[in-house]
VMD Tcl script that builds the backbone (N, CA, C; Angstrom):
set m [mol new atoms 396]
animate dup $m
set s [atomselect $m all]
$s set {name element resname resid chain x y z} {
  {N N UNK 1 A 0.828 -1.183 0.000}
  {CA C UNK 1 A 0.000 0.000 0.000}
  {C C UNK 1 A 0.877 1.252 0.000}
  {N N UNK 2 A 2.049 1.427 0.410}
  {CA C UNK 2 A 2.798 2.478 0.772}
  {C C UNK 2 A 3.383 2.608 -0.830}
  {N N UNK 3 A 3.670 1.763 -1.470}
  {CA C UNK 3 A 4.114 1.869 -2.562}
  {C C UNK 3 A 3.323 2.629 -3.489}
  {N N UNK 4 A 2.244 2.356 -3.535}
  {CA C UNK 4 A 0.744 2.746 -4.295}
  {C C UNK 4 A 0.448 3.763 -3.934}
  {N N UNK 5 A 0.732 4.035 -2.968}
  {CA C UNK 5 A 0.426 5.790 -2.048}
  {C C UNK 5 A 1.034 6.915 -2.316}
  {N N UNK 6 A 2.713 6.325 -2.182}
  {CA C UNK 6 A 3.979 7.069 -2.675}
  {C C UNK 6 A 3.905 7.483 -4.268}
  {N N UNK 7 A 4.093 6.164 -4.868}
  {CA C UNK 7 A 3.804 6.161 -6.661}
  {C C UNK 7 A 2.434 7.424 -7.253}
  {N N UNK 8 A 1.290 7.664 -6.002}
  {CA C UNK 8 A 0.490 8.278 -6.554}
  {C C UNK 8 A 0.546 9.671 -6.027}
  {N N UNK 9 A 1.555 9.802 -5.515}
  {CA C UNK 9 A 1.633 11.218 -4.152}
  {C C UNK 9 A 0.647 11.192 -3.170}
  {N N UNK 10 A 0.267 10.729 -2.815}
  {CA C UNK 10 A -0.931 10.844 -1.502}
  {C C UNK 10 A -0.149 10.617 -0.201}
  {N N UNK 11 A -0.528 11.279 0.513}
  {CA C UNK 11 A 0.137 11.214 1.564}
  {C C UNK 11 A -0.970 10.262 2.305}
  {N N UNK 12 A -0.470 10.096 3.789}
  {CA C UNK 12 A -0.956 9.054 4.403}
  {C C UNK 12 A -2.466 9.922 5.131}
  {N N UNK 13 A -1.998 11.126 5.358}
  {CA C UNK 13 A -3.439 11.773 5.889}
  {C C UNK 13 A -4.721 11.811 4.756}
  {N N UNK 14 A -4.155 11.809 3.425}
  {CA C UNK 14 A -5.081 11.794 2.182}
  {C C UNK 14 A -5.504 10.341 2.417}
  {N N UNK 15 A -5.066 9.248 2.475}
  {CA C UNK 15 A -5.582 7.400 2.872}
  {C C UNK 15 A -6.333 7.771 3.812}
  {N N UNK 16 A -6.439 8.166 4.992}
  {CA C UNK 16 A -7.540 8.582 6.125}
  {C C UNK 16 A -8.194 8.753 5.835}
  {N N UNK 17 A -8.094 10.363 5.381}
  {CA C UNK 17 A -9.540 10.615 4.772}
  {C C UNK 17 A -10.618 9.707 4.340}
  {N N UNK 18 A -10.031 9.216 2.888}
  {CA C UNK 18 A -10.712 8.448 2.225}
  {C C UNK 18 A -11.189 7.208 2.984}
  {N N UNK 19 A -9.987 6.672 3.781}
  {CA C UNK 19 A -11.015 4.745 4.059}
  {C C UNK 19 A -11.954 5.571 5.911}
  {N N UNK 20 A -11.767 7.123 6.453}
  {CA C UNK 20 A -11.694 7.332 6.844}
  {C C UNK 20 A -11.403 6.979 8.344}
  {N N UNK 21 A -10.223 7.232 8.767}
  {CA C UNK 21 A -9.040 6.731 9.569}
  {C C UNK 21 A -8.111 8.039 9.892}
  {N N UNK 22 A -7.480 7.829 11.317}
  {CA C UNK 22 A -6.576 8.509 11.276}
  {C C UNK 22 A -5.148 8.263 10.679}
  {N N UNK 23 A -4.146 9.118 10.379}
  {CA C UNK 23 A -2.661 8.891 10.033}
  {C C UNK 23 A -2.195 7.402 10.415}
  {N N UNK 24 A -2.254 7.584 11.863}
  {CA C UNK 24 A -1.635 6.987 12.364}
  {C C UNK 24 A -1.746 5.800 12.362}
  {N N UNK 25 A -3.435 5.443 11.897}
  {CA C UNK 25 A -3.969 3.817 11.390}
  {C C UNK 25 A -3.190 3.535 9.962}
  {N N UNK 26 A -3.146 4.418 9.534}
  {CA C UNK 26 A -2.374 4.370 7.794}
  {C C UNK 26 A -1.447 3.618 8.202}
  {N N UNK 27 A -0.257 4.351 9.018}
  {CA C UNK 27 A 0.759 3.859 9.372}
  {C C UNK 27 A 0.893 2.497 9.927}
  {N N UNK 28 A -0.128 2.189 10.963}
  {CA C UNK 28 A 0.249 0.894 11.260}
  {C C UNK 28 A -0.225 0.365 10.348}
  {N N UNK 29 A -1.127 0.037 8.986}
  {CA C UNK 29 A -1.051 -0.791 7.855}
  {C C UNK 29 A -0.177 -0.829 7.149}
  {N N UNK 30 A 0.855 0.353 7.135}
  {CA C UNK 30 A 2.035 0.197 6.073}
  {C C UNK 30 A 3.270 -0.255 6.604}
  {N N UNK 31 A 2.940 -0.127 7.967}
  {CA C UNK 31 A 4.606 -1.360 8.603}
  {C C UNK 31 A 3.964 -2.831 9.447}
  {N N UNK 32 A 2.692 -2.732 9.059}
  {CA C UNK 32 A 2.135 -4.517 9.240}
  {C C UNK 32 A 2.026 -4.165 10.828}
  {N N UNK 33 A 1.532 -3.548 11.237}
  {CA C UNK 33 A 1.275 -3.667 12.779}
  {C C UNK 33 A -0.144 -4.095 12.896}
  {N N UNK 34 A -1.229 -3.623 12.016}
  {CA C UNK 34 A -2.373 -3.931 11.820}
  {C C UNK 34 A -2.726 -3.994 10.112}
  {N N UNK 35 A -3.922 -4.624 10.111}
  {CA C UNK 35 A -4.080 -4.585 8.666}
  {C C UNK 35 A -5.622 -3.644 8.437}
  {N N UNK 36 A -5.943 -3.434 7.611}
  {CA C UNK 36 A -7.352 -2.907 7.345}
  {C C UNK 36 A -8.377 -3.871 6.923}
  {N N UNK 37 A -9.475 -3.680 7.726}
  {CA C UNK 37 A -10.320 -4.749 7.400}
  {C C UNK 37 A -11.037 -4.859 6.101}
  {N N UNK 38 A -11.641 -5.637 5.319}
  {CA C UNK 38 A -11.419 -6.077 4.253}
  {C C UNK 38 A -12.747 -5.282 3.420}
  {N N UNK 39 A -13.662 -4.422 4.174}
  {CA C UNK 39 A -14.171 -3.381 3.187}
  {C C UNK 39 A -13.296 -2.257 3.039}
  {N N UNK 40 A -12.158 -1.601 3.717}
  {CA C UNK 40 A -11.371 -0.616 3.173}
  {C C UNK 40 A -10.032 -1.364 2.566}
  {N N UNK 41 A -10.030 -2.544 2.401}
  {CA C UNK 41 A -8.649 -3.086 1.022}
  {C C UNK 41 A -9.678 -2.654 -0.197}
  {N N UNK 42 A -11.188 -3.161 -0.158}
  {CA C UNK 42 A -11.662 -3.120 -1.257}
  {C C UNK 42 A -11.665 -2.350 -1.759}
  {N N UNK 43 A -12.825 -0.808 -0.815}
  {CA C UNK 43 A -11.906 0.586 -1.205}
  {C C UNK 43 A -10.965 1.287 -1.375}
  {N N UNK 44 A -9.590 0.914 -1.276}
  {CA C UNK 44 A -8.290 0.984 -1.783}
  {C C UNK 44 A -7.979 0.441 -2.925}
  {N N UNK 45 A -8.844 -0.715 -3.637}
  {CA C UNK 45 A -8.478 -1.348 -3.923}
  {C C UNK 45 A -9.169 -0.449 -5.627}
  {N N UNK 46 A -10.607 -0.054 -5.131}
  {CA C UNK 46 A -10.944 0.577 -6.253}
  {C C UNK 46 A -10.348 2.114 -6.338}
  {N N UNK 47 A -10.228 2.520 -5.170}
  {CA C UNK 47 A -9.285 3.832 -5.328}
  {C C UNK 47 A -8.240 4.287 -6.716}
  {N N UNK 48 A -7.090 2.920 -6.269}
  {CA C UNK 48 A -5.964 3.164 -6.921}
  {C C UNK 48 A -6.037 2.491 -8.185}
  {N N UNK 49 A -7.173 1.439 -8.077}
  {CA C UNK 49 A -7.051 0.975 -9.644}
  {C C UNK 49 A -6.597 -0.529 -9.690}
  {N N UNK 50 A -6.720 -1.177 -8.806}
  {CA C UNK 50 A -5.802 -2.403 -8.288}
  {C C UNK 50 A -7.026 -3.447 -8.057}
  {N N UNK 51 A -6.588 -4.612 -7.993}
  {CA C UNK 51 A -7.314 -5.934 -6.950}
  {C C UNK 51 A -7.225 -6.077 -6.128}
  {N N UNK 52 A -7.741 -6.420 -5.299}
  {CA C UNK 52 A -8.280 -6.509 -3.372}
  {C C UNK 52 A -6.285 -7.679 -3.658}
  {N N UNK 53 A -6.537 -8.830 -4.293}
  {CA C UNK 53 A -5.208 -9.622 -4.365}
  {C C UNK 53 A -4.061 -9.090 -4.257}
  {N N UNK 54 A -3.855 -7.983 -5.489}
  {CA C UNK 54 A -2.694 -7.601 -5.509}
  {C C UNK 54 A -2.468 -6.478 -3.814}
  {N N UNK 55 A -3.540 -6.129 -3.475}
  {CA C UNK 55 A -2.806 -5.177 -2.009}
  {C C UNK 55 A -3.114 -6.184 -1.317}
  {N N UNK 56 A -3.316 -7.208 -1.000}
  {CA C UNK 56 A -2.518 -8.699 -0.429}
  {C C UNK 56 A -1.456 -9.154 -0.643}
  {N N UNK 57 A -0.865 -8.965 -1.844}
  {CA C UNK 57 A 0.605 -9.083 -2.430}
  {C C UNK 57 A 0.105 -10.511 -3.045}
  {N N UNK 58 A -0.678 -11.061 -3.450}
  {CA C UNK 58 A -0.804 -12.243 -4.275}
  {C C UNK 58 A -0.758 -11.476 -5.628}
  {N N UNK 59 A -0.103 -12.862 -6.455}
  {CA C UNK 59 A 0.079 -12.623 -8.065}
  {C C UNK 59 A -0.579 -13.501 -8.805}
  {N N UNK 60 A -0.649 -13.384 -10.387}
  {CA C UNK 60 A -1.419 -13.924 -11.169}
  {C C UNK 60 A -0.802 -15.584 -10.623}
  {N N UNK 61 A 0.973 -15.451 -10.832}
  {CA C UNK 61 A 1.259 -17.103 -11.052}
  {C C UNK 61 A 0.897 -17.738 -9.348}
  {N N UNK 62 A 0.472 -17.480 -8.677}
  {CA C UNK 62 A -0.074 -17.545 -6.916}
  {C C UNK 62 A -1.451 -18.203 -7.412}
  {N N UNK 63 A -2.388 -17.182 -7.849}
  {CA C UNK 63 A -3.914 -17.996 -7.962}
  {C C UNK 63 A -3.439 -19.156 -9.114}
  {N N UNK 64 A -2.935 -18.849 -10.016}
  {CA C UNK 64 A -2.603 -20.081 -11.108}
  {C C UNK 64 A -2.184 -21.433 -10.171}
  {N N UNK 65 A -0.885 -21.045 -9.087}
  {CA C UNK 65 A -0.300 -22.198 -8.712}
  {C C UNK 65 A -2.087 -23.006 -7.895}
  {N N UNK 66 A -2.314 -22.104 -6.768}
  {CA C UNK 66 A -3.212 -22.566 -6.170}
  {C C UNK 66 A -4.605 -22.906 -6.995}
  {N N UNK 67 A -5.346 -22.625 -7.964}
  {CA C UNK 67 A -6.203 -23.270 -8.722}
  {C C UNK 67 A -5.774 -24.787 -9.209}
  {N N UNK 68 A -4.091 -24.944 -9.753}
  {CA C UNK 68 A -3.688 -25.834 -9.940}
  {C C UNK 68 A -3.899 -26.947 -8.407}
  {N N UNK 69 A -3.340 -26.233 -8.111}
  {CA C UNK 69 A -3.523 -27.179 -6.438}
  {C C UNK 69 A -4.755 -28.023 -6.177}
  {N N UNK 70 A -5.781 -26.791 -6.138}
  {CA C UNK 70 A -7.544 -27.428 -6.065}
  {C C UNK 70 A -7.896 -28.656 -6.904}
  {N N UNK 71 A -7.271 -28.281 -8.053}
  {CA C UNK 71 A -7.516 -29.536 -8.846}
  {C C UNK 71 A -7.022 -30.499 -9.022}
  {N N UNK 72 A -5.523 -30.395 -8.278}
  {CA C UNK 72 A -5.294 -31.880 -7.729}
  {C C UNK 72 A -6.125 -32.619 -6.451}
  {N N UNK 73 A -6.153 -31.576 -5.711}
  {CA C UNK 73 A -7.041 -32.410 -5.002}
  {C C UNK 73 A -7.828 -32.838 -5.164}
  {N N UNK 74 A -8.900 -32.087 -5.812}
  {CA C UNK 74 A -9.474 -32.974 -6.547}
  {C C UNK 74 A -9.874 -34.048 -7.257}
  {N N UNK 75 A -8.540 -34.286 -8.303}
  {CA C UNK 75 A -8.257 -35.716 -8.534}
  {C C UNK 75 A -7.868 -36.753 -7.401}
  {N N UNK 76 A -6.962 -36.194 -6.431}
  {CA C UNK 76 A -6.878 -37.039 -5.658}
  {C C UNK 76 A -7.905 -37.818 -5.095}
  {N N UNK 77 A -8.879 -37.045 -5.046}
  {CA C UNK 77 A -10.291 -37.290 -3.715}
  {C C UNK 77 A -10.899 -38.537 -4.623}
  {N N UNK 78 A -10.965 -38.334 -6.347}
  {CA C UNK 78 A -11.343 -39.290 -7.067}
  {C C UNK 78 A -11.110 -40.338 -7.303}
  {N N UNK 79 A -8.757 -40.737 -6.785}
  {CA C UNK 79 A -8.598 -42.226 -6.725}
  {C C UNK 79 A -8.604 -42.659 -5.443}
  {N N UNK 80 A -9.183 -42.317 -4.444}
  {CA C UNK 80 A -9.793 -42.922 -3.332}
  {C C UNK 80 A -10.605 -43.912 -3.654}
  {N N UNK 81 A -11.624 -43.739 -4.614}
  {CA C UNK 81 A -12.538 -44.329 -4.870}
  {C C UNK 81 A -11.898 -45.503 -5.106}
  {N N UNK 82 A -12.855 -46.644 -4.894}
  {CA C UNK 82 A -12.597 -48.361 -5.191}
  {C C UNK 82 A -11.779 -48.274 -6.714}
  {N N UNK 83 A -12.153 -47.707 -7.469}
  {CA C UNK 83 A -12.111 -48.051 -9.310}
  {C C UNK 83 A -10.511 -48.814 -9.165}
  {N N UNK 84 A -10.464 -49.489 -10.401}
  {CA C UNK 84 A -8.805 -50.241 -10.731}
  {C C UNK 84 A -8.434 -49.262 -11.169}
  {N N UNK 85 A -7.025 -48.888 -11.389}
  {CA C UNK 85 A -6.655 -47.893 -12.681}
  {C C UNK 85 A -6.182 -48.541 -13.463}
  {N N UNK 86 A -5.901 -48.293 -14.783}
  {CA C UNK 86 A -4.698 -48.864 -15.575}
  {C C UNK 86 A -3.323 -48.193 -15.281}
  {N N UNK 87 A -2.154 -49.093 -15.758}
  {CA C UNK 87 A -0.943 -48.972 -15.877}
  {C C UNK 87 A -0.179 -47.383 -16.206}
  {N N UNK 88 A -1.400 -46.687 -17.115}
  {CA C UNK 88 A -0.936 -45.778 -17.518}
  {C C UNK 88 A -1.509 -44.205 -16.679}
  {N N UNK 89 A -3.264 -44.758 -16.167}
  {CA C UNK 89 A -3.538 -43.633 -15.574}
  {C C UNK 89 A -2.522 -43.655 -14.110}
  {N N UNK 90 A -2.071 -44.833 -13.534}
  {CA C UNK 90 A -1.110 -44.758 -12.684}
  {C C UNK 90 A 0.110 -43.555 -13.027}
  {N N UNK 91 A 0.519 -44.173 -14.039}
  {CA C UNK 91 A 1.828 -43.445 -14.218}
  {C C UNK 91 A 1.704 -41.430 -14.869}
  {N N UNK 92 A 0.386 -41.534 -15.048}
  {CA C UNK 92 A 0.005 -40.260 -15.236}
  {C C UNK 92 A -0.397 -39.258 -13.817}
  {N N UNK 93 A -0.986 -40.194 -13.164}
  {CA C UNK 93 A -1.047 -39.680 -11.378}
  {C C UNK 93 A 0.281 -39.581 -10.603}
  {N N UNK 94 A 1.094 -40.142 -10.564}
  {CA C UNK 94 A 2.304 -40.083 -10.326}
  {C C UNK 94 A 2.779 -38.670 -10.706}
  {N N UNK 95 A 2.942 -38.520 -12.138}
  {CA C UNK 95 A 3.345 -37.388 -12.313}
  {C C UNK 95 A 2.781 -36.165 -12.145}
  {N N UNK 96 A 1.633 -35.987 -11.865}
  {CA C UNK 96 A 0.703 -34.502 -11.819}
  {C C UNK 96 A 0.951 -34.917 -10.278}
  {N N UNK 97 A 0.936 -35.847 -9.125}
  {CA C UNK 97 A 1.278 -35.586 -7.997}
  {C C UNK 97 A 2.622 -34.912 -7.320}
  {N N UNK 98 A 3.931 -35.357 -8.881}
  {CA C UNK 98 A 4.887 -34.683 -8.647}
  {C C UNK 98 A 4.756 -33.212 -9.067}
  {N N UNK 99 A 4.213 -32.330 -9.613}
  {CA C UNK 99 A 4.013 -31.550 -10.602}
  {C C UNK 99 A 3.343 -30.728 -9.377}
  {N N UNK 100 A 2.596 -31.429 -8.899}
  {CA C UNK 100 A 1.144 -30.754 -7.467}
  {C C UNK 100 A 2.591 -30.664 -6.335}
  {N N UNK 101 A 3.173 -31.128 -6.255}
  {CA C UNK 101 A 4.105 -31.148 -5.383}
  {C C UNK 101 A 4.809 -29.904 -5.524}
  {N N UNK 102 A 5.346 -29.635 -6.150}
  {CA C UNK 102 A 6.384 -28.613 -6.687}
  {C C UNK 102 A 5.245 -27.075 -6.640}
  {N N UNK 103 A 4.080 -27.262 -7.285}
  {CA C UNK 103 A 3.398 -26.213 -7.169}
  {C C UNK 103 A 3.293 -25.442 -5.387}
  {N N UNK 104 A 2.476 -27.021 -4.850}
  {CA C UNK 104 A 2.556 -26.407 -3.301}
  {C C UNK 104 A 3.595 -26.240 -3.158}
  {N N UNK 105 A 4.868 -26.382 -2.904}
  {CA C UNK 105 A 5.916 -25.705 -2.327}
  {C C UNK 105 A 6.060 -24.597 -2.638}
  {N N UNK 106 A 5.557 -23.978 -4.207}
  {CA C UNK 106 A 5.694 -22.560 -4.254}
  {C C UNK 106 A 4.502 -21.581 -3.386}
  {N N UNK 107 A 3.328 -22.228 -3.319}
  {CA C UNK 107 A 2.273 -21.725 -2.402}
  {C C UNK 107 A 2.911 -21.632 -1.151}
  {N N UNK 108 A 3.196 -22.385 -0.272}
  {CA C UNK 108 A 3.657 -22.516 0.727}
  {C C UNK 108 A 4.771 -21.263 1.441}
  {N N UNK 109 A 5.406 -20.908 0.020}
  {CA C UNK 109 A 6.430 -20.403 0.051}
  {C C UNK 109 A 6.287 -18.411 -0.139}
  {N N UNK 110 A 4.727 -18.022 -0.040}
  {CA C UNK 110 A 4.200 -17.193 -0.048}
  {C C UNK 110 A 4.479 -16.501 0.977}
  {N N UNK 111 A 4.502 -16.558 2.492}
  {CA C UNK 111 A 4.765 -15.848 3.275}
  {C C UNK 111 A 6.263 -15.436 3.220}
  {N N UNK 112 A 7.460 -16.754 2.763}
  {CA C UNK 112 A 8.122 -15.717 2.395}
  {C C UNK 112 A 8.452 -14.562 1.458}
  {N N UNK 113 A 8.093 -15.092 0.190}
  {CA C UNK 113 A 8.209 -14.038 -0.942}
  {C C UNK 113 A 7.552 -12.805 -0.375}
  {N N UNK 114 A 6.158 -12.635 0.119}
  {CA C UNK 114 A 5.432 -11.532 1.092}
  {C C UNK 114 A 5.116 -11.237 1.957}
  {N N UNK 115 A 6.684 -11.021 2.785}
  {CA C UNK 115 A 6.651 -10.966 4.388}
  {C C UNK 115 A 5.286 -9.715 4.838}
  {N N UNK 116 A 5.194 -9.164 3.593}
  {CA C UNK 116 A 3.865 -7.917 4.485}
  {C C UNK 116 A 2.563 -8.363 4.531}
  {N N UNK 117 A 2.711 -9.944 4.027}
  {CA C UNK 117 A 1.305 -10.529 3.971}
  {C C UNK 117 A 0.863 -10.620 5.943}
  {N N UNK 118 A 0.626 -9.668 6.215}
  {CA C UNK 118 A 0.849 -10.552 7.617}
  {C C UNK 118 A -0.147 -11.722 8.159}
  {N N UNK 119 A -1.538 -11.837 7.751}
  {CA C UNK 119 A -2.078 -12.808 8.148}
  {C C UNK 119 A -1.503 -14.227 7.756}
  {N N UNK 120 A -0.778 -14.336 6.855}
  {CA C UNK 120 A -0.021 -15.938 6.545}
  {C C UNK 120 A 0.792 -15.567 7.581}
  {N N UNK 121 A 1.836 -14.518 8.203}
  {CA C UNK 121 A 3.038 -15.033 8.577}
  {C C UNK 121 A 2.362 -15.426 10.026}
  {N N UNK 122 A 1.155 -14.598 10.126}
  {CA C UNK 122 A 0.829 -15.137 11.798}
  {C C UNK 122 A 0.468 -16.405 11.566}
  {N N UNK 123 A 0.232 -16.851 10.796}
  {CA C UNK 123 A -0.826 -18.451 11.172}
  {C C UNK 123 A 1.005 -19.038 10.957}
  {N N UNK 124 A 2.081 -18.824 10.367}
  {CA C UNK 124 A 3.309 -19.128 9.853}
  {C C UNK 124 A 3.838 -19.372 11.728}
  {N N UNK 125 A 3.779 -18.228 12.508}
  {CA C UNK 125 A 4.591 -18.003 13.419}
  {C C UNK 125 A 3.681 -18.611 14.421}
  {N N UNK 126 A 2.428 -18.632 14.640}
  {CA C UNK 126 A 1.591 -19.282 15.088}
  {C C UNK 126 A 2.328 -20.781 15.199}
  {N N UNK 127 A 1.996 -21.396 14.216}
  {CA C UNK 127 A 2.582 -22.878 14.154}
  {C C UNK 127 A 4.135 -23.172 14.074}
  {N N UNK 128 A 5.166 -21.995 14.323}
  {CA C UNK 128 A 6.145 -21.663 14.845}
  {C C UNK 128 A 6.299 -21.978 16.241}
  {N N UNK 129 A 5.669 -21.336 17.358}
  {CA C UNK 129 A 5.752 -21.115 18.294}
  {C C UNK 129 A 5.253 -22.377 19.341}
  {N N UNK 130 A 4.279 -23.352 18.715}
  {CA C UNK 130 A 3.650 -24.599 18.823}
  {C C UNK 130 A 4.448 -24.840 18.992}
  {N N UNK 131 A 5.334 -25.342 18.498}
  {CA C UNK 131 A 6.971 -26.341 17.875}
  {C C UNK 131 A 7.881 -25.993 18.675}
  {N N UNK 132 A 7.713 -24.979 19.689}
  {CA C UNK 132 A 9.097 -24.690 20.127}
  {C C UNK 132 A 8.956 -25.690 22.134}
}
mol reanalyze $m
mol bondsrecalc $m
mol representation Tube
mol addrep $m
């Protein structure tokens, strides 16, 4: 958001205004102390011209990986079922499980690429702190 703010000259008292807020709420959304609840991303979101996603910091190849994802599971949920497979739909599941594999790790790998995501890094540090 600070980027989008800066890039457009608005200062942070001009963001108040608009999602109406003080400065100082601006501020704690732009160093992740708090976030804005999700009818003023939207209005930010139409403000500047953007997707509610992108001031989440998600990207096109993010929903791509994760749509991909859904639909493995998907398949997965389907060879549960009793059915035989053949030789080949085997060896075709195999590989889209390796393929689903590699995708989630890039999902997964979201909180780091967007440490300002902060709701992943809490559920991240959350199940951090479990572990210790």
């Amino acid at each position: 958001m600070r980027k989008l703010r800066k890039d457009n000259k608005i200062s942070q008292e001009e963001i108040g205004i608009i999602c109406d807020v003080g400065k100082t709420t601006v501020s704690a959304w732009e160093n992740n102390i708090n976030q804005p609840p999700i009818e003023t991303i939207t209005k930010l979101a139409y403000y500047f011209g953007v997707t509610t996603d992108y001031l989440l910091g998600f990207n096109q190849e993010d929903k791509d990986n994760i749509e991909r994802l859904n639909i493995a599971l998907r398949e997965a949920d389907m060879l549960n079922s009793d059915e035989t497979l053949k030789e080949e739909e085997i060896k075709f599941a195999i590989e889209q499980a390796r393929m689903y594999k590699q995708m989630l790790t890039k999902v997964l790998d979201i909180p780091t690429k967007y440490p300002e995501h902060h709701i992943i890094d809490d559920k991240k540090n959350t199940t951090k702190d479990t572990n210790n």
